[in-house]
C-alpha positions in Angstrom: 102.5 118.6 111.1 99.9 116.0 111.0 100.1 112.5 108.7 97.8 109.2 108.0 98.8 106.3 107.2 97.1 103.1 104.9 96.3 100.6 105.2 98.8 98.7 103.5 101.5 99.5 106.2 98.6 98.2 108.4 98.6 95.1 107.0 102.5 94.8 106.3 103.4 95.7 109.9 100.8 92.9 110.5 102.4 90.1 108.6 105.4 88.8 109.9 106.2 86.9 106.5 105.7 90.1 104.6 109.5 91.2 103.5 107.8 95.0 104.2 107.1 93.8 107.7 110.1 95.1 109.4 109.8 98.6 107.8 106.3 98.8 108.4 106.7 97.8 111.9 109.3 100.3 112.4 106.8 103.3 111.0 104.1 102.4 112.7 106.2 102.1 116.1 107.8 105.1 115.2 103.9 106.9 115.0 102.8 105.1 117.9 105.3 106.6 120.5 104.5 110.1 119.2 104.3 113.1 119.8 103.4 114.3 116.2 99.6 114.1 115.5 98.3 111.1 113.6 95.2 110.3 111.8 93.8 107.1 111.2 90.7 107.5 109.2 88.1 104.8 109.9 87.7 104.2 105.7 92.0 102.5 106.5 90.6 101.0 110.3 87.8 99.1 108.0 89.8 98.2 104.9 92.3 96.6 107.3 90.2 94.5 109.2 88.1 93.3 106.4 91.7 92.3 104.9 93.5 90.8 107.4 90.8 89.0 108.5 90.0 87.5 105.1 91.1 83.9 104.1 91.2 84.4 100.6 93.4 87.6 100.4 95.6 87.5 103.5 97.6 84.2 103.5 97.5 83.4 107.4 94.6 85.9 108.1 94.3 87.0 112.0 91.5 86.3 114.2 89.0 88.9 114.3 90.1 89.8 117.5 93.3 90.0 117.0 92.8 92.3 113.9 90.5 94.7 116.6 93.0 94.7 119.2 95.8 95.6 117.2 94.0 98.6 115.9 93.1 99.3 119.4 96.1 99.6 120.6 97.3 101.9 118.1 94.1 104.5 118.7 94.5 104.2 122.4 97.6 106.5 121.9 96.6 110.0 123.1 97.7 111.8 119.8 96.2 109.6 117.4 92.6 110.8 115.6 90.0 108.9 114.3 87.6 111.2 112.6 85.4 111.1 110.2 83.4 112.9 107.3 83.0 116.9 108.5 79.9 119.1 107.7 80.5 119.9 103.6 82.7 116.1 103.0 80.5 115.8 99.7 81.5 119.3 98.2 85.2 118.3 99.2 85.2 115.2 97.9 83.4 117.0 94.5 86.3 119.8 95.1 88.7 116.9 94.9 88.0 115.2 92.2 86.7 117.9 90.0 86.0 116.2 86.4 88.5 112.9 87.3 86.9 109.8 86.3 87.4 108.1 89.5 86.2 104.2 90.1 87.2 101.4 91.2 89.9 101.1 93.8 90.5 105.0 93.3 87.0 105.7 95.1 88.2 104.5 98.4 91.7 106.7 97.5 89.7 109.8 96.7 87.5 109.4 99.9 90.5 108.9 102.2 92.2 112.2 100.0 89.2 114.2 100.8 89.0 113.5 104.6 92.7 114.4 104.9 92.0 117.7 103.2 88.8 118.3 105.6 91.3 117.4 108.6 94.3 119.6 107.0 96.5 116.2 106.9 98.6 116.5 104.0 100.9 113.6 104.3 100.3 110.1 103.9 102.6 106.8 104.2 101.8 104.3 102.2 102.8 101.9 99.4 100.4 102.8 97.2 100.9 105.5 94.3 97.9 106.3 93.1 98.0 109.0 96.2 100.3 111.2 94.2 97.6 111.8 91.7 96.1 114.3 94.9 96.6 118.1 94.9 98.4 118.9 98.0 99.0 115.5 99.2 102.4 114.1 99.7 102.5 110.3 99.8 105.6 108.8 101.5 106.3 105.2 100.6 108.4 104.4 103.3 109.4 101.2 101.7 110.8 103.2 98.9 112.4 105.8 101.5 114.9 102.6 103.1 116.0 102.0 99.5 115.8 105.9 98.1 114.6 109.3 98.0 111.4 110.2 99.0 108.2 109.8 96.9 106.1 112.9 96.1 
């Protein structure tokens, strides 16, 4: 079994001050030593380095370089994947969606949602819940998961 992750437990396991630092930090460690395939789609890589870097969204926002190596470190790892849109990612990301109405922030949810079905990843951690609104995608919240029972 194959899983992704967001970029919010990017960014959490990133801030220190964050009270969802520790959990994050513990997932993504917990990823990083493997051996279970991971997937870090480069739509999450960008979204966390324009965030983290960003003075007015991140309250002590890294260097650039900081931001890089950290992601760095975690694609070095010999069972992580960074792919991206396959041959056919437009009819998918159609397929997907279907007759949704999806804008805003959901654009970016529905892109990452279609490149997990074209990479048969079916499991995603994150903190946000607009992922559950995907057919045939489970999204862990692994903040939730220290407190309770999984999320769908």
């Amino acid at each position: 079994m194959s899983v992704t992750i967001d970029a919010n437990i990017l960014l959490y396991a990133s801030d220190e001050q964050s009270p969802r630092h520790d959990a994050a930090a513990a997932l993504l460690a917990q990823l990083a030593a493997g051996p279970g395939l991971v997937y870090l789609f480069w739509p999450v890589a960008m979204a966390y380095l324009r965030i983290a870097t960003h003075p007015n969204i991140f309250d002590q926002p890294l260097d650039p370089a900081e931001a890089r190596r950290n992601l760095s470190q975690f694609i070095g790892r010999a069972h992580v994947r960074c792919p991206g849109e396959a041959e056919g990612f437009w009819q998918a990301y159609q397929d997907l969606v279907g007759a949704d109405t999806i804008r805003g922030n959901l654009v970016t949810d529905s892109h990452i949602a279609a490149l997990m079905r074209q990479h048969g990843v079916t499991t995603i951690f994150t903190a946000d819940r607009d992922f559950r609104r995907f057919t045939g995608i489970t999204s862990r919240d692994p903040f939730a998961e220290a407190t309770g029972p999984a999320s769908r």
